[in-house]
C-alpha positions in Angstrom: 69.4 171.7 110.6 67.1 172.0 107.7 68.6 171.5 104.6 66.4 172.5 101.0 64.1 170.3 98.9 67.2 169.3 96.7 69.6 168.4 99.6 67.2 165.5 100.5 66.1 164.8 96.7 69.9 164.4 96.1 70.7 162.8 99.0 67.5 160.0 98.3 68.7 159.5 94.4 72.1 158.8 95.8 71.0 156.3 98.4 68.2 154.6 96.0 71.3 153.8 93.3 73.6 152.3 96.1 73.5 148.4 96.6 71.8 147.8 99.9 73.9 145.2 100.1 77.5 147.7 100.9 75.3 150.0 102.9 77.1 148.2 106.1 80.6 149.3 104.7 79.1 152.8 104.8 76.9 153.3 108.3 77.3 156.8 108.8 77.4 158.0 104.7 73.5 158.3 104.4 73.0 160.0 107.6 75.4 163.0 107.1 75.3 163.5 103.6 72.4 165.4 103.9 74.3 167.8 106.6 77.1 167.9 104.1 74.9 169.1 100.9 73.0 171.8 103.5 76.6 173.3 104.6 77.4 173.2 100.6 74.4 175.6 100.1 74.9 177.4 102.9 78.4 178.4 101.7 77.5 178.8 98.3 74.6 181.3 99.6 77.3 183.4 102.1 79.5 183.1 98.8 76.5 184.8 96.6 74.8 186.8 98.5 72.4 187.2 95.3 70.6 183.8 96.1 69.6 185.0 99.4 67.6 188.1 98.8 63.8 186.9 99.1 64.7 186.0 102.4 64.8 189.7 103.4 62.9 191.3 101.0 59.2 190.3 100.6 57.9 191.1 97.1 54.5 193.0 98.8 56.2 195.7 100.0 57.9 196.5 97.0 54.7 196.3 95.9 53.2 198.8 98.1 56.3 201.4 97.5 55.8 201.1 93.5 52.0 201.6 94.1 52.3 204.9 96.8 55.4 206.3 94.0 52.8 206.0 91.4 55.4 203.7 89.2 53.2 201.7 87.1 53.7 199.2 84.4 51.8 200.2 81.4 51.6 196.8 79.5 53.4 193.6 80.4 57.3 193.2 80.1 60.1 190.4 80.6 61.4 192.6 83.4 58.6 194.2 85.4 59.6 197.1 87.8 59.2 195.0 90.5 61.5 192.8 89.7 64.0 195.6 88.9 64.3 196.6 92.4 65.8 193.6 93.5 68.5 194.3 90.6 69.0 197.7 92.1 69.6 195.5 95.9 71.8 193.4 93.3 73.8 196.1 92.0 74.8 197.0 95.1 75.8 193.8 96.1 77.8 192.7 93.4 79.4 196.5 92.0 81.7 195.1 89.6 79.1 193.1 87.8 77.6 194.6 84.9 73.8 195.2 85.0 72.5 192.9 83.4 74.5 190.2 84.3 72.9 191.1 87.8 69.3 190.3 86.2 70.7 187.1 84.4 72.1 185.7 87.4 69.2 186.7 89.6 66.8 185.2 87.1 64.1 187.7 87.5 62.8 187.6 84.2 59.5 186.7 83.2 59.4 183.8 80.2 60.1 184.5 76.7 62.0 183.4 73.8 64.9 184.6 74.8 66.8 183.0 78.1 68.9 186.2 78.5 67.6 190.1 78.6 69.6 192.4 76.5 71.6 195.4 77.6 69.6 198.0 76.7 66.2 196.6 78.3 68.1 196.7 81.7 68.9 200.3 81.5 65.0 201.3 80.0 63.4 199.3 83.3 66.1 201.2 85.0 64.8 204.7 83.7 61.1 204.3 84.1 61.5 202.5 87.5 62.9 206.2 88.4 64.2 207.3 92.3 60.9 207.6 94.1 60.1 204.2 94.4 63.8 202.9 95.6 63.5 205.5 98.1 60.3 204.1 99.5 62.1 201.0 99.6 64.7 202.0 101.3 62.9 203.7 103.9 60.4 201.0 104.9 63.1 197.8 104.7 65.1 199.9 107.3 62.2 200.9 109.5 61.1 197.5 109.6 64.5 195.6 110.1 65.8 198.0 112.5 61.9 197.6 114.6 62.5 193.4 114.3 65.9 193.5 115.4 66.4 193.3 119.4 68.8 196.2 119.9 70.6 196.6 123.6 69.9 200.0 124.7 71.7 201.9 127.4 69.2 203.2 130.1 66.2 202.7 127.6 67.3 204.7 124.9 68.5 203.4 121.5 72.0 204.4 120.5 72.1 206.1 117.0 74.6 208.4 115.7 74.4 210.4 112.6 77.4 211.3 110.4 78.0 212.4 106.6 79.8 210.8 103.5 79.8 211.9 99.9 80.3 209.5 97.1 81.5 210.3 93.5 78.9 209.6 90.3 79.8 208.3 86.7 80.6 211.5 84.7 78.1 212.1 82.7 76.4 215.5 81.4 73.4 214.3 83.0 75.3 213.9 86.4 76.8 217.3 86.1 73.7 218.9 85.9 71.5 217.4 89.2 74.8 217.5 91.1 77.6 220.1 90.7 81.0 219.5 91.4 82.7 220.9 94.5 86.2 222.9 93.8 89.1 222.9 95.3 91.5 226.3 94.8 89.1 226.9 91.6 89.7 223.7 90.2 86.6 220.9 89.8 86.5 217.8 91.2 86.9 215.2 88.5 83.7 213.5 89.1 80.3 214.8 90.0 79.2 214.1 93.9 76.4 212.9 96.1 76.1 214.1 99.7 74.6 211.5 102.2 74.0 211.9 106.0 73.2 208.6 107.2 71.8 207.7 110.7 72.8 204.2 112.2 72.5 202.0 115.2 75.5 201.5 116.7 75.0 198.0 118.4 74.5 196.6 114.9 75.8 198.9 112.2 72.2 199.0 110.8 71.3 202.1 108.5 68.1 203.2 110.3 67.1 206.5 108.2 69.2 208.7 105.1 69.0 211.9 103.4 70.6 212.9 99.9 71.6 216.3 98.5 73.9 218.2 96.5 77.8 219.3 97.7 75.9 222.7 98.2 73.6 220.7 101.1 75.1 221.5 104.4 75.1 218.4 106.5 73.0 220.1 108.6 70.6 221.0 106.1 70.0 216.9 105.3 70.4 216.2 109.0 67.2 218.2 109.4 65.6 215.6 107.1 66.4 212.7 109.9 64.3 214.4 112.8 61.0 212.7 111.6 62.7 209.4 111.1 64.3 209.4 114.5 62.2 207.4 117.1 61.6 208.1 120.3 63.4 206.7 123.5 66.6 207.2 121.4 70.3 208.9 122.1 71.5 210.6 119.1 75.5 210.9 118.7 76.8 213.8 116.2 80.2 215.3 115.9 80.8 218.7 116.1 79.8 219.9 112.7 76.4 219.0 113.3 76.6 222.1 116.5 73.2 224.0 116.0 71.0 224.6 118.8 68.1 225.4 116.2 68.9 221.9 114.7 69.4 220.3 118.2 66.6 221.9 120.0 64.1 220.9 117.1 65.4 217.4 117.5 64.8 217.1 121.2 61.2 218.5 120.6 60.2 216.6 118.0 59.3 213.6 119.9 59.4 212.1 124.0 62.3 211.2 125.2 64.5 212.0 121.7 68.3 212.9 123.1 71.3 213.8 121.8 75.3 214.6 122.4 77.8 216.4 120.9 80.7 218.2 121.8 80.7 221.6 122.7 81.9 224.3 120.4 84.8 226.4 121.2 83.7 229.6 122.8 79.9 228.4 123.2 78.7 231.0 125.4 76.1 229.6 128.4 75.3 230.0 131.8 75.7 227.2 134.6 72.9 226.4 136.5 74.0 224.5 139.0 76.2 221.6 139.0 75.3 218.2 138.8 78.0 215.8 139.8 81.8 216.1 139.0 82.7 217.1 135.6 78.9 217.4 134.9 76.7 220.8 135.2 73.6 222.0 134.1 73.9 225.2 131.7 71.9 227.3 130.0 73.3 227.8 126.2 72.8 231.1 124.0 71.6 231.6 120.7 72.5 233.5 118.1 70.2 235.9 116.4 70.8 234.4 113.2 69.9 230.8 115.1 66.6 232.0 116.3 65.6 233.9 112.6 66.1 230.8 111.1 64.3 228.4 113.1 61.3 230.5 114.8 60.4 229.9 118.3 63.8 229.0 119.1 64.4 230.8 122.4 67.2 232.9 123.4 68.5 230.3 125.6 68.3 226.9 125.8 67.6 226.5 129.6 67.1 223.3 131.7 67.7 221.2 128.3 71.1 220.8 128.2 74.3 219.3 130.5 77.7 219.2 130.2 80.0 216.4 130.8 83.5 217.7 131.5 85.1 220.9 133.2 84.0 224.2 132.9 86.0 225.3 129.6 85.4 225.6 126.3 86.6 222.3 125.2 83.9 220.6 127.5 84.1 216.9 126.2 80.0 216.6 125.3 76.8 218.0 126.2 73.4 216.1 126.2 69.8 216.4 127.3 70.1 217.7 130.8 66.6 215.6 132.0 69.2 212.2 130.9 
């Protein structure tokens, strides 16, 4: 185990103050105290996530994202926008903090006079760092821990599943105006709300890909955003709501090897083809007219694509590429 540069700097100043002369009474004290000090920091680090960050965030990339957003620094400030997207990582980790007690404690700040930043600075870096540049960041950190991490797959294919979650927003005027509130029986929710469809893996419970809208977004309207972030070799899961043959049929084409399953609706009208095994048969499903106006090309039938596990009823358990 390899503890830090202070463990063994601590560790040395300890042992360089003891009498040599008692180091008998003590035969094992130098030799572990160095493993103690490591499993100190090692808590202390699971206890703050905050002191951990640059060892999964490398400072380039950010680079690279605030370059390709076009988010520049015009002259040079205590709190660069580089190092304000590792508050924004921070703020997330530690919600009940106030902001810029996250940029104290991550000591991001460039030197100065002063040894804390005040308030109001956090919040202007915060504004002219803007949404295009965290989004970048997001992307490319879960592309590239999702392609380093050794996923098991099942018959070749990694396992995602998609699904939707809305979260409420400060109430602010701002707020209310980029994202209006849904109602219930004509009354307002009290906060305004953020719509996310998220895709993960489901061996590890990694976010691999995201899209954010409005509570006028259909989840399938920001599921539609996924199909160029899914990869290929890869078995989709969705729930029902997610049931469009446009959307599903543009997923399966928009890559090799790109499947997915979902349960069938009720009263899905298709046409078995044969049968497959038991419980499993090869259909061809219908489309609507309104399906095929709104994604063109979509045929009137999905033939040859699609299987059914389950009996032959309308509460079929799941259907999923019929080639898998």
């Amino acid at each position: 185990m390899d503890c830090p540069p202070r463990v063994h700097e601590t560790a040395q100043l300890w042992h360089n103050a003891t009498p040599h002369g008692n180091a008998h009474l003590f035969p094992d004290f130098f030799m572990h105290i160095g493993q103690a000090l490591d499993l100190v920091s090692r808590y202390d680090s699971l206890r703050n996530p905050l002191t951990s960050l640059g060892d999964y965030l490398d400072p380039e990339l950010i680079s690279r994202c605030l370059a390709e957003s076009g988010t520049v620094t015009l002259r040079k400030r205590r709190l660069p926008l580089e190092m304000m997207v590792w508050c924004i990582v921070g703020m997330v980790l530690e919600r009940k903090e106030p902001l810029h007690q996250i940029v104290n404690r991550l000591d991001i700040m460039l030197p100065g006079n002063r040894p804390f930043v005040a308030p109001s600075a956090v919040i202007q870096a915060r504004q002219r760092l803007g949404s295009e540049a965290v989004r970048r960041v997001f992307t490319k950190t879960a592309q590239l821990w999702h392609n380093a991490t050794p996923h098991p797959h099942w018959c070749g294919l990694t396992l995602l599943a998609i699904d939707g979650v809305f979260w409420r927003t400060p109430d602010t005027p701002e707020n209310d105006a980029a994202f209006p509130r849904q109602t219930h029986a004509g009354n307002p929710a009290l906060y305004p709300q953020v719509k996310m469809v998220c895709q993960m893996e489901l061996t590890s419970h990694l976010l691999t890909a995201a899209a954010f809208g409005t509570m006028k977004n259909s989840e399938n309207e920001l599921a539609e955003q996924l199909i160029e972030q899914t990869g290929d070799n890869t078995l989709t899961l969705m729930d029902k709501g997610y049931y469009s043959l446009g959307l599903l049929n543009a997923w399966s084409l928009a890559g090799e090897h790109r499947h997915w399953m979902i349960p069938l609706r009720k009263g899905a009208q298709y046409e078995e083809i044969r049968k497959l095994g038991k419980g499993d048969h090869l259909v061809k499903l219908k489309t609507s007219p309104q399906a095929r106006k709104k994604w063109p090309g979509l045929e009137s039938s999905l033939g040859n694509r699609t299987g059914i596990q389950g009996d032959k009823t309308d509460d079929a358990t799941e259907q999923a590429d019929a080639e898998k």
